[in-house]
N, CA, C and O atoms as a Maestro MAE file, in Angstrom:
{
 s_m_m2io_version
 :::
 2.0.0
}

f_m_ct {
 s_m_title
 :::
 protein
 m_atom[300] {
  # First column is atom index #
  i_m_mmod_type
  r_m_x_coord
  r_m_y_coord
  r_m_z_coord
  i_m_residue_number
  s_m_chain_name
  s_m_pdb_residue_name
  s_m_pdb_atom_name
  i_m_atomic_number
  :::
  1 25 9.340 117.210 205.984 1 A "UNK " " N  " 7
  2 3 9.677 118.449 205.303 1 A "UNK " " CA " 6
  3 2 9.503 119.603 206.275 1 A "UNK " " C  " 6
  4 15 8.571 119.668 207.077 1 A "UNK " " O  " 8
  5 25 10.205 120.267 206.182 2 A "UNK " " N  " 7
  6 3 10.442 121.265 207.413 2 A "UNK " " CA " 6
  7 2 9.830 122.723 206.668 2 A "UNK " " C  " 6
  8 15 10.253 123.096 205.574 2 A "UNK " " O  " 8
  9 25 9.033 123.289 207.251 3 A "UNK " " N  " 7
  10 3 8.683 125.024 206.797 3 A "UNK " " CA " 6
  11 2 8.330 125.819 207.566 3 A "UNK " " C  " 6
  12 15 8.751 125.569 208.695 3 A "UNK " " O  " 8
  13 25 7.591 126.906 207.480 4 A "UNK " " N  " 7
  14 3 7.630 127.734 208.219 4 A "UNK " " CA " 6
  15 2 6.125 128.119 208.702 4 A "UNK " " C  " 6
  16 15 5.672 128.305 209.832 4 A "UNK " " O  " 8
  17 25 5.572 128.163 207.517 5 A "UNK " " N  " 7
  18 3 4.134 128.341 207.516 5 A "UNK " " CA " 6
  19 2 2.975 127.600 207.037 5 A "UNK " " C  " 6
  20 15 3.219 127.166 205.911 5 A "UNK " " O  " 8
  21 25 1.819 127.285 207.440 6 A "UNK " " N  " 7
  22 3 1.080 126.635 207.564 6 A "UNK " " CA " 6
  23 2 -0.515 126.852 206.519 6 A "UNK " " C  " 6
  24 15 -1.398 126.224 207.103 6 A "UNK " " O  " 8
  25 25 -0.773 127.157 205.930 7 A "UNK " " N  " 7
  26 3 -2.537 127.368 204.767 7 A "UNK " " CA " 6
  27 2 -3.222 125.904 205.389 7 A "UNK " " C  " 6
  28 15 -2.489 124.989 205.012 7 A "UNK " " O  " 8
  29 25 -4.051 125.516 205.980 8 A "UNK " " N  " 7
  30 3 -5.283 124.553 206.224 8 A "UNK " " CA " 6
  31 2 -6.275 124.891 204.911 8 A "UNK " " C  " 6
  32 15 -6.675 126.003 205.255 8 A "UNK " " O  " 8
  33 25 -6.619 124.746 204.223 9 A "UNK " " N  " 7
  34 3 -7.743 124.897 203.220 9 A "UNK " " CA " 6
  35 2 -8.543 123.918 203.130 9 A "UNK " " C  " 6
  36 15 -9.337 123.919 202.189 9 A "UNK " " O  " 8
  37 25 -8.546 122.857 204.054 10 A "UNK " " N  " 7
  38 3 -9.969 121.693 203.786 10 A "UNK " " CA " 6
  39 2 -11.034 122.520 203.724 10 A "UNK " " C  " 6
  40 15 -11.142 123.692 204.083 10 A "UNK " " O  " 8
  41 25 -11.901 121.690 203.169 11 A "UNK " " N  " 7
  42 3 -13.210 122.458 203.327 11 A "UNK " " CA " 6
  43 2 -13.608 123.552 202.678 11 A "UNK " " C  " 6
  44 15 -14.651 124.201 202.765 11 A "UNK " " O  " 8
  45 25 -12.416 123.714 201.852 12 A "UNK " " N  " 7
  46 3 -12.982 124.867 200.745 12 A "UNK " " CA " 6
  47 2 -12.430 124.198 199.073 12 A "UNK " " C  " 6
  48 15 -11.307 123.768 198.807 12 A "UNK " " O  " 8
  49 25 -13.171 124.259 198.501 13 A "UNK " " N  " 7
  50 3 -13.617 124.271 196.996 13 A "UNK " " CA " 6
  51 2 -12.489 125.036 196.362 13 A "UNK " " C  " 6
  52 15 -11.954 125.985 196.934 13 A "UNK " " O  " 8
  53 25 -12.126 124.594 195.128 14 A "UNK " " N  " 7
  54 3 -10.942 125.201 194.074 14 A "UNK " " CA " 6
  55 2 -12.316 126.350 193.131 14 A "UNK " " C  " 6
  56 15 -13.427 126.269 192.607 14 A "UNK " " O  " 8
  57 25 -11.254 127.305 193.426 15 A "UNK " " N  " 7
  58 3 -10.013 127.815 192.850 15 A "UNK " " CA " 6
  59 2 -9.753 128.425 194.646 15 A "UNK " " C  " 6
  60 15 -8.592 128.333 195.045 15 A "UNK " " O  " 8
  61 25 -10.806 129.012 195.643 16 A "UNK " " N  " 7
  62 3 -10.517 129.422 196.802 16 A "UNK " " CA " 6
  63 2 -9.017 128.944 197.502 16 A "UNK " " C  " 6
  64 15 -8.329 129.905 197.844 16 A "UNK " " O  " 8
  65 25 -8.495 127.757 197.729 17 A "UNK " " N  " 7
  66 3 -7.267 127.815 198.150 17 A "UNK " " CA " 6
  67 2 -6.162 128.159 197.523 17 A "UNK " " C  " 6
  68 15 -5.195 128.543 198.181 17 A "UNK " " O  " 8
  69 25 -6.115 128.081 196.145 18 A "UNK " " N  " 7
  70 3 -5.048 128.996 195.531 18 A "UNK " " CA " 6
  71 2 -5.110 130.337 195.226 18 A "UNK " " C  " 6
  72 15 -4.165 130.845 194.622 18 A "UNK " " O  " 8
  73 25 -6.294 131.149 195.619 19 A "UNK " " N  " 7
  74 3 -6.432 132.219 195.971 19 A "UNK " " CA " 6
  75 2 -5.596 132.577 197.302 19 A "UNK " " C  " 6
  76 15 -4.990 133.613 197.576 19 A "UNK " " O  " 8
  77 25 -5.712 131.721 197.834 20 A "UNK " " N  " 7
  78 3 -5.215 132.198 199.451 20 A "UNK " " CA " 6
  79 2 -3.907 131.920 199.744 20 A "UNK " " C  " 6
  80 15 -3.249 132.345 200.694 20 A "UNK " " O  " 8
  81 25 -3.472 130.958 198.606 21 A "UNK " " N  " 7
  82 3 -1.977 130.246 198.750 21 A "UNK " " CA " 6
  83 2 -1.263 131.759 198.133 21 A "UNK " " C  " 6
  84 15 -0.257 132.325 198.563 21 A "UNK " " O  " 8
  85 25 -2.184 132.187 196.955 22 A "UNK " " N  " 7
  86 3 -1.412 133.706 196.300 22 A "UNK " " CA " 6
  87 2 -1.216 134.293 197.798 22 A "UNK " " C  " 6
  88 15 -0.070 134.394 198.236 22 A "UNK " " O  " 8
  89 25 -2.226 134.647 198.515 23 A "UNK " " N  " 7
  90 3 -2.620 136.129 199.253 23 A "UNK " " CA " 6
  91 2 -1.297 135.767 200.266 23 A "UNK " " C  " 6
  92 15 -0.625 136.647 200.805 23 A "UNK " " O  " 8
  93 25 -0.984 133.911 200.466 24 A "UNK " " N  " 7
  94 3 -0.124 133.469 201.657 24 A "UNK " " CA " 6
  95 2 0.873 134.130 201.209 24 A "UNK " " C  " 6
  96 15 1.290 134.952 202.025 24 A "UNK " " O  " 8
  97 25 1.709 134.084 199.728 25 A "UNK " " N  " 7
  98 3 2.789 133.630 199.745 25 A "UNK " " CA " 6
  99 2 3.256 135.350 199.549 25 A "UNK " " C  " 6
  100 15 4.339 135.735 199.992 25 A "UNK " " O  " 8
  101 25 2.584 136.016 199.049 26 A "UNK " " N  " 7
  102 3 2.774 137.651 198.781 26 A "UNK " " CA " 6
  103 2 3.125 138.102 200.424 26 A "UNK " " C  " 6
  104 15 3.152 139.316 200.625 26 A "UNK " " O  " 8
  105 25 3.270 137.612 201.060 27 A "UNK " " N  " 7
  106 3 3.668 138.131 202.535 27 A "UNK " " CA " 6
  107 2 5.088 137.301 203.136 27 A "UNK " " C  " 6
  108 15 5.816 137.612 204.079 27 A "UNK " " O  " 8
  109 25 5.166 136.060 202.140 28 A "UNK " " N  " 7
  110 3 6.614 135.847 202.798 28 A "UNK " " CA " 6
  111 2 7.729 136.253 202.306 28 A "UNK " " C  " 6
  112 15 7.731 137.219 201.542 28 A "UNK " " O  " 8
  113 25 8.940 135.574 202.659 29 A "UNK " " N  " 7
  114 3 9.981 136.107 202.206 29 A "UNK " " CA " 6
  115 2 10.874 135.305 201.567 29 A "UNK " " C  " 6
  116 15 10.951 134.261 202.215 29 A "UNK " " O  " 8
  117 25 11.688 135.271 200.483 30 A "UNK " " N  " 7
  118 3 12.125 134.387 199.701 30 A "UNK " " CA " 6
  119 2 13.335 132.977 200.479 30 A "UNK " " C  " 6
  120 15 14.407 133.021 201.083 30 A "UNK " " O  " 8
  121 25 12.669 132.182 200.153 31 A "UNK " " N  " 7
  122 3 13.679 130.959 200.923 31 A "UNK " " CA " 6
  123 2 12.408 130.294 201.793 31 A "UNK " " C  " 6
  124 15 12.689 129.241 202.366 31 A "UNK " " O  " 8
  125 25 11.231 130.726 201.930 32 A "UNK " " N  " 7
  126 3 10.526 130.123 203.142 32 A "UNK " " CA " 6
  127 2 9.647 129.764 202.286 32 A "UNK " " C  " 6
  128 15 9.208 130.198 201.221 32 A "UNK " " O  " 8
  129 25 9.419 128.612 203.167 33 A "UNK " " N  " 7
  130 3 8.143 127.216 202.604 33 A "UNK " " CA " 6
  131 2 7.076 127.277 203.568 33 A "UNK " " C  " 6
  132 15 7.021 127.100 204.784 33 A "UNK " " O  " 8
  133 25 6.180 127.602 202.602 34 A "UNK " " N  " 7
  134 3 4.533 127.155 202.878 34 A "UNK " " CA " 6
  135 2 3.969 125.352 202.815 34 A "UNK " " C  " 6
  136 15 4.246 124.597 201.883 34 A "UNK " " O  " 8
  137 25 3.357 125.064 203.724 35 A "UNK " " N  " 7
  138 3 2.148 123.934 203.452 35 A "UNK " " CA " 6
  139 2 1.167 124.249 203.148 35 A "UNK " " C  " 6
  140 15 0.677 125.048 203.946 35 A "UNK " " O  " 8
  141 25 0.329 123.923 202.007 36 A "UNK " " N  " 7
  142 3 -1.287 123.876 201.764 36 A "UNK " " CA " 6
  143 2 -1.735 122.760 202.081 36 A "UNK " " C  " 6
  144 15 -0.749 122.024 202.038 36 A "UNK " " O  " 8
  145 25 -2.440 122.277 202.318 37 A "UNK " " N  " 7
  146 3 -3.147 121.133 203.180 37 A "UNK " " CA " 6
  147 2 -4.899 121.368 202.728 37 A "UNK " " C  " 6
  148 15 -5.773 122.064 203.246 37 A "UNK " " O  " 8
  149 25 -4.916 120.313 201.365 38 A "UNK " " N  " 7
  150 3 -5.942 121.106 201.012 38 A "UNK " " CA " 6
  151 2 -7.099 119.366 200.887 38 A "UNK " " C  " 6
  152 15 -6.336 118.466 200.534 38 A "UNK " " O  " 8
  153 25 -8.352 118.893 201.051 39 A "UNK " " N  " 7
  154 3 -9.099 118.007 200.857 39 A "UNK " " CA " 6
  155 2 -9.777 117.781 199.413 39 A "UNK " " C  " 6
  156 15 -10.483 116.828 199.083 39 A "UNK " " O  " 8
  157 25 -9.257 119.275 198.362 40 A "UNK " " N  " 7
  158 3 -10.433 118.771 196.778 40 A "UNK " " CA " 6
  159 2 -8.922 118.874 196.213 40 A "UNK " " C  " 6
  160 15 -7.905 119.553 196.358 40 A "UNK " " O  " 8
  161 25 -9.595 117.370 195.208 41 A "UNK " " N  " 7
  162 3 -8.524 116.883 194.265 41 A "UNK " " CA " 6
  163 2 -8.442 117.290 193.332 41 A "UNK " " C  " 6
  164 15 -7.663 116.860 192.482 41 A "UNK " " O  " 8
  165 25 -9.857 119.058 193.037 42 A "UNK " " N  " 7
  166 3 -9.433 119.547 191.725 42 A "UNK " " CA " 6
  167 2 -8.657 120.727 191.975 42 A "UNK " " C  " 6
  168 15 -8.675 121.706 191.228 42 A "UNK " " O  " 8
  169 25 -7.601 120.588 193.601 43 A "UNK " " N  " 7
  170 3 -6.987 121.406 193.743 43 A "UNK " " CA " 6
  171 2 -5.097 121.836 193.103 43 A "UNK " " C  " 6
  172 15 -4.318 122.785 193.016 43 A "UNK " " O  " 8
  173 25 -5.226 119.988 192.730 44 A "UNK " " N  " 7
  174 3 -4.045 119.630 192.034 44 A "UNK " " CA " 6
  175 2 -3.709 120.598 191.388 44 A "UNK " " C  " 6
  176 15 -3.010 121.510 191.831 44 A "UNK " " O  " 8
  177 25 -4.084 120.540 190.455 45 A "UNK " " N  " 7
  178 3 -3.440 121.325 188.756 45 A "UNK " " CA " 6
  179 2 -3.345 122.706 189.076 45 A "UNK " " C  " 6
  180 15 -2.332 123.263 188.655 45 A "UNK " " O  " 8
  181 25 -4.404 123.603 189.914 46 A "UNK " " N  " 7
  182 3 -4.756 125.027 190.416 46 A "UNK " " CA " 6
  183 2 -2.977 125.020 190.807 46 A "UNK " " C  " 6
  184 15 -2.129 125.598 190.126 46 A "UNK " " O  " 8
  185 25 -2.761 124.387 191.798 47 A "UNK " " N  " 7
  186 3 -1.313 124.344 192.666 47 A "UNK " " CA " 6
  187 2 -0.299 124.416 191.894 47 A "UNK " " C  " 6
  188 15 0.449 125.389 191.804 47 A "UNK " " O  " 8
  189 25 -0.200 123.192 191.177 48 A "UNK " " N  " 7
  190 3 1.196 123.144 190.010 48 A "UNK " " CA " 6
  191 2 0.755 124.717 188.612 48 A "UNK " " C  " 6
  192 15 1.633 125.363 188.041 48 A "UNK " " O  " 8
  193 25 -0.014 124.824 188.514 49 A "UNK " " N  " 7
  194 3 0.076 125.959 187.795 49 A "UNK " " CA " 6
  195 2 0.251 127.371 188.547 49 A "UNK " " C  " 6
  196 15 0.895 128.333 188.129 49 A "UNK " " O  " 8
  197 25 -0.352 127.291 189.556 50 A "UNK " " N  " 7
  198 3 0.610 128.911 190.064 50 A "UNK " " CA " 6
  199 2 1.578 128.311 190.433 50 A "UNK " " C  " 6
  200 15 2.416 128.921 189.768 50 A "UNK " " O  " 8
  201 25 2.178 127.529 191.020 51 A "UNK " " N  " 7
  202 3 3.378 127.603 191.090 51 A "UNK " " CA " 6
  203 2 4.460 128.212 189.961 51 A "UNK " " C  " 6
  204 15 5.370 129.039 189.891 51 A "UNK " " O  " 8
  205 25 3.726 127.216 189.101 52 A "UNK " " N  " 7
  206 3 4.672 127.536 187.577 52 A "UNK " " CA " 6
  207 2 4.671 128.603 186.865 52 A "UNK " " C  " 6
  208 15 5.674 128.959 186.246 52 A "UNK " " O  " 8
  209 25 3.470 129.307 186.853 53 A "UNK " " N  " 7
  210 3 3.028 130.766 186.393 53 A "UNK " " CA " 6
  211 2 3.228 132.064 187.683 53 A "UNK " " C  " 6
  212 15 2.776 133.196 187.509 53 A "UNK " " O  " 8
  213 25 3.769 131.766 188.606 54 A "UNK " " N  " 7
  214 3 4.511 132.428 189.677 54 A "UNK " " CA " 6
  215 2 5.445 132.331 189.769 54 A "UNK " " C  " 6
  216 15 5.964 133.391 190.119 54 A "UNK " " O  " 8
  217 25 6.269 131.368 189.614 55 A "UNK " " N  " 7
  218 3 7.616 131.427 189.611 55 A "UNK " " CA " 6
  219 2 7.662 131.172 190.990 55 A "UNK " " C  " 6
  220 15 8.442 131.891 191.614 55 A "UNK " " O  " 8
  221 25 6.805 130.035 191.858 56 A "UNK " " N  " 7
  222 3 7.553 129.784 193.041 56 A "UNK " " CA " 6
  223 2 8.055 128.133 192.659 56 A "UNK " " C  " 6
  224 15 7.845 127.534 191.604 56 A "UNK " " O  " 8
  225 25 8.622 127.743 193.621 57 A "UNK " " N  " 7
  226 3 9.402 125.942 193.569 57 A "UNK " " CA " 6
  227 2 8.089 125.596 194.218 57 A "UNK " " C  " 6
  228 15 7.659 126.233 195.180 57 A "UNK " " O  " 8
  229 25 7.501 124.643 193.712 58 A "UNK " " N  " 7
  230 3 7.106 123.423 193.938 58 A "UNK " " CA " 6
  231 2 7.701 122.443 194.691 58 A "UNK " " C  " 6
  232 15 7.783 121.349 194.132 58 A "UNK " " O  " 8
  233 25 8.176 122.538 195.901 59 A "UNK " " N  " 7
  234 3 9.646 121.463 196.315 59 A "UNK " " CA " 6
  235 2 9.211 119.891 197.241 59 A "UNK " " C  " 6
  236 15 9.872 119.116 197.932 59 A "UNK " " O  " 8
  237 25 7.881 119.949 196.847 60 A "UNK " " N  " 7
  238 3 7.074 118.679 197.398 60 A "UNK " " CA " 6
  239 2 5.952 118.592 197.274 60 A "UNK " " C  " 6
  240 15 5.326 119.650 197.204 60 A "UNK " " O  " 8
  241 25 5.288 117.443 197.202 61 A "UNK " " N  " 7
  242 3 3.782 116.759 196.996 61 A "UNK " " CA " 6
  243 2 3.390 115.574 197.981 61 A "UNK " " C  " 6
  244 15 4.282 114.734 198.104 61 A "UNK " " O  " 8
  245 25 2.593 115.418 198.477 62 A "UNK " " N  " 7
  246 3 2.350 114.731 199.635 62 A "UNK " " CA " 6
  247 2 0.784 114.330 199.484 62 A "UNK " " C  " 6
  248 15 -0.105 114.678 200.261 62 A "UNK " " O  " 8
  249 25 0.609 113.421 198.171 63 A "UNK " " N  " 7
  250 3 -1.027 113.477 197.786 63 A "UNK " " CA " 6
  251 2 -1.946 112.595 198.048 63 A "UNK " " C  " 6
  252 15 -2.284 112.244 196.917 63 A "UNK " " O  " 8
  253 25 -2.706 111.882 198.939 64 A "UNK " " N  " 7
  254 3 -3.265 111.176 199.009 64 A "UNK " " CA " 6
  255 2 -4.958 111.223 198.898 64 A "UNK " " C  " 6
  256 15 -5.547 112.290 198.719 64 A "UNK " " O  " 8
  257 25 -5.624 109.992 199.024 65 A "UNK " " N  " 7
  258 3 -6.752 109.920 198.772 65 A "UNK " " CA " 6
  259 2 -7.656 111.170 198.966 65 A "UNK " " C  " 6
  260 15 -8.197 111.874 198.114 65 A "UNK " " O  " 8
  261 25 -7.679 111.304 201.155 66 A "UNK " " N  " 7
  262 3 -8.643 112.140 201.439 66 A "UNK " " CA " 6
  263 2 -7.725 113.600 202.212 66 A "UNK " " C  " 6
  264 15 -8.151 114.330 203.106 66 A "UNK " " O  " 8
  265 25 -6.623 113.661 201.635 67 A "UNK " " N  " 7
  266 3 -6.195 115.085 201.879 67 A "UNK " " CA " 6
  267 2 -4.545 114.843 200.849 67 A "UNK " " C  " 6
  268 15 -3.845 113.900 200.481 67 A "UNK " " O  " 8
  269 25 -4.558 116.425 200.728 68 A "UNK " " N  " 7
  270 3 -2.968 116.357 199.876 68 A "UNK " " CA " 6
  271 2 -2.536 117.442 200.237 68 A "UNK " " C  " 6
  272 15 -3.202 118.469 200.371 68 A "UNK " " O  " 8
  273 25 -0.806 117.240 200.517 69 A "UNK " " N  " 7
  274 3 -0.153 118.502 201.155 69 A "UNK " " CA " 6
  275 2 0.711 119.060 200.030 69 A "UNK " " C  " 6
  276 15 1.427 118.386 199.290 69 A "UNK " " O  " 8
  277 25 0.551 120.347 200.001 70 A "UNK " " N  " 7
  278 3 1.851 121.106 198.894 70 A "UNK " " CA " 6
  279 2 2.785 121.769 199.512 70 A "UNK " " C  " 6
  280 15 2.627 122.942 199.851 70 A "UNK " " O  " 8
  281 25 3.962 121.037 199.749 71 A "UNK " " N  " 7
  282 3 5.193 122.708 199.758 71 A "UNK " " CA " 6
  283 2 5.965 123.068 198.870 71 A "UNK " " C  " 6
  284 15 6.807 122.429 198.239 71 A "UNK " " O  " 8
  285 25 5.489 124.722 198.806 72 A "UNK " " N  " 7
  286 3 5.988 125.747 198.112 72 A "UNK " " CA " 6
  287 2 7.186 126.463 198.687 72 A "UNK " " C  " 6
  288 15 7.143 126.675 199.899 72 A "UNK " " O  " 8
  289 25 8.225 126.862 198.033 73 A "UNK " " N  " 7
  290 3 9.184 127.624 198.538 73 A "UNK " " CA " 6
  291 2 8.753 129.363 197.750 73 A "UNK " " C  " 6
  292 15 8.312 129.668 196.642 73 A "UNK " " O  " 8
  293 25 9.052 129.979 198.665 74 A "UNK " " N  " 7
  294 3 8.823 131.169 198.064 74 A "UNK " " CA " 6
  295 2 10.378 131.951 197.327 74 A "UNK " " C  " 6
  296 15 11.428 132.025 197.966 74 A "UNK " " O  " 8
  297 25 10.252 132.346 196.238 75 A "UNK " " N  " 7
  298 3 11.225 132.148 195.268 75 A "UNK " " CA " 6
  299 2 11.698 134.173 195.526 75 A "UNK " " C  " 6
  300 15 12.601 134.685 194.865 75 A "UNK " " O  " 8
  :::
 }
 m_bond[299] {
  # First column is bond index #
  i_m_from
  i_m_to
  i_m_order
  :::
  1 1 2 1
  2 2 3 1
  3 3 4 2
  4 3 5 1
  5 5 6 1
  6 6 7 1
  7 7 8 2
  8 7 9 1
  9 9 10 1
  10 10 11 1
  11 11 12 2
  12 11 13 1
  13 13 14 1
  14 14 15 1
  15 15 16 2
  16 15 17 1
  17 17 18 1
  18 18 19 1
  19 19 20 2
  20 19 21 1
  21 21 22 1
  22 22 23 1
  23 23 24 2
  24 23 25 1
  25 25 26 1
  26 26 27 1
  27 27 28 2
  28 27 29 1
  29 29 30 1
  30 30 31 1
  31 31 32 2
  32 31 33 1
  33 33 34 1
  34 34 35 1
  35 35 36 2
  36 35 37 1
  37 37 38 1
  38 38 39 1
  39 39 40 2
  40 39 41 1
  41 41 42 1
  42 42 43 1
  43 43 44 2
  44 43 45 1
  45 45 46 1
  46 46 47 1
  47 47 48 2
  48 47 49 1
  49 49 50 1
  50 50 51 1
  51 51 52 2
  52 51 53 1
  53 53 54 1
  54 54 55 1
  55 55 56 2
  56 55 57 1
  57 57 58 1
  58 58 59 1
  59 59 60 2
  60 59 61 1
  61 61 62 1
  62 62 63 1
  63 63 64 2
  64 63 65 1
  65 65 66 1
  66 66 67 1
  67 67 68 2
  68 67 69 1
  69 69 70 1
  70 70 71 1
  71 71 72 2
  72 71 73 1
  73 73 74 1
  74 74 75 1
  75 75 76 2
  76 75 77 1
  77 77 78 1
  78 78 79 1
  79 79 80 2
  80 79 81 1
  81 81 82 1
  82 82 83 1
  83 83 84 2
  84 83 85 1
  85 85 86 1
  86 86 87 1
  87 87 88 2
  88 87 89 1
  89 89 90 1
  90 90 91 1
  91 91 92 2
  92 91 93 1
  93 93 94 1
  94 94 95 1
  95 95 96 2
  96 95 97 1
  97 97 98 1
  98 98 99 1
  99 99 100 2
  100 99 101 1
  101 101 102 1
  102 102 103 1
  103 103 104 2
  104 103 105 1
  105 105 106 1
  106 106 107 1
  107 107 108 2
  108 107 109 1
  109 109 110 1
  110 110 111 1
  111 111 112 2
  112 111 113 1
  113 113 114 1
  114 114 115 1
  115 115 116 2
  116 115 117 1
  117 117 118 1
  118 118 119 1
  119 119 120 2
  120 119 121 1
  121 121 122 1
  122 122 123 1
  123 123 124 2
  124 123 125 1
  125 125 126 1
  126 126 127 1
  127 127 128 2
  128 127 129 1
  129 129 130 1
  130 130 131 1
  131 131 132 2
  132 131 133 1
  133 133 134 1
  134 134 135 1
  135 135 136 2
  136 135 137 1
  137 137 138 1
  138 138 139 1
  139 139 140 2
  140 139 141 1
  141 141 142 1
  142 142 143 1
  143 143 144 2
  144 143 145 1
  145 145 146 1
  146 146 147 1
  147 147 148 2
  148 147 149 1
  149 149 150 1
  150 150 151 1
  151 151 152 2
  152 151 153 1
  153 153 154 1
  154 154 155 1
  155 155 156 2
  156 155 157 1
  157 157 158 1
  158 158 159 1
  159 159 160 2
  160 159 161 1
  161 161 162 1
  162 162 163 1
  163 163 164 2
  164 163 165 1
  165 165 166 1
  166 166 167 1
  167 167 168 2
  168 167 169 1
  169 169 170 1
  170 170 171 1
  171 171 172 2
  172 171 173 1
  173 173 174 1
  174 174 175 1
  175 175 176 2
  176 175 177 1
  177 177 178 1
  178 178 179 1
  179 179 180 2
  180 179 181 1
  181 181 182 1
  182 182 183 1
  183 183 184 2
  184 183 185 1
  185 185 186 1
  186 186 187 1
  187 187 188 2
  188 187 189 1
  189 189 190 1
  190 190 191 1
  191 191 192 2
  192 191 193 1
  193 193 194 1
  194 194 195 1
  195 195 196 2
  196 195 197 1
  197 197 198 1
  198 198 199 1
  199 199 200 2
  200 199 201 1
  201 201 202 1
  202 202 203 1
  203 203 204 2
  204 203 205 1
  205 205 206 1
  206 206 207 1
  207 207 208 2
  208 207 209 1
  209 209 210 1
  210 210 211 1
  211 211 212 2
  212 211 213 1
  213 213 214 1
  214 214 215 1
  215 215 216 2
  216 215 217 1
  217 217 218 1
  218 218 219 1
  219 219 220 2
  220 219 221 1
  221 221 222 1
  222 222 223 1
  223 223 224 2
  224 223 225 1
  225 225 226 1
  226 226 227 1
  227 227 228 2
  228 227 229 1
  229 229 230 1
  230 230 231 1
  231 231 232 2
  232 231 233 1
  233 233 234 1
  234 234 235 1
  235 235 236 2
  236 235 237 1
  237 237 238 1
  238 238 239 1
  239 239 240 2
  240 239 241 1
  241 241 242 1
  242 242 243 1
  243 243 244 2
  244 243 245 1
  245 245 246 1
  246 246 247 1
  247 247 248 2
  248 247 249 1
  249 249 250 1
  250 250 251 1
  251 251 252 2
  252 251 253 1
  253 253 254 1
  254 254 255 1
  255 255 256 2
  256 255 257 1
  257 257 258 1
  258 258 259 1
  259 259 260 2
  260 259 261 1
  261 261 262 1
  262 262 263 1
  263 263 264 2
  264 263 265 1
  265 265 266 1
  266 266 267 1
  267 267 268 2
  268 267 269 1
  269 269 270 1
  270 270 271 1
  271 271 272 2
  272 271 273 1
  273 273 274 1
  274 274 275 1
  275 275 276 2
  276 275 277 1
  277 277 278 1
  278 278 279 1
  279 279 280 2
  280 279 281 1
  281 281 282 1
  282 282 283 1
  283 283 284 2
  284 283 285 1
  285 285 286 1
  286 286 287 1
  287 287 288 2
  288 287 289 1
  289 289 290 1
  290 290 291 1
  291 291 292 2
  292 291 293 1
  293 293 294 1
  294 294 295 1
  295 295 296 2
  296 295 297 1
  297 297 298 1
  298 298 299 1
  299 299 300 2
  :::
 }
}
């Protein structure tokens, strides 16, 4: 999956990376995809709900055991 920009958030605890995925995505520009790259699995639902309550695309999931990647398109 090809994007533009990059969020690392291991190592930090939910709700903190979808705080930062907000602060990411308020600076791009519509059409461009973010990665979150995040290690807590109670980061899931945090993700799919701003997405959905933001109104950005969700346009991939990449979830595994000990890390899971999100790309967001910014809408």
């Amino acid at each position: 999956m090809d994007y533009q920009y990059e969020l690392d958030a291991r190592g930090l605890k939910a709700p903190i990376p979808v705080l930062r995925l907000k602060r990411a995505m308020a600076q791009m520009k519509p059409g461009e995809v973010l990665c979150l790259i995040v290690d807590d699995a109670h980061c899931r639902p945090d993700v799919q709900a701003f997405a959905h309550h933001a109104r950005q695309k969700l346009v991939a999931q990449d979830i595994n055991a000990g890390e899971s990647r999100y790309y967001l398109e910014k809408s």
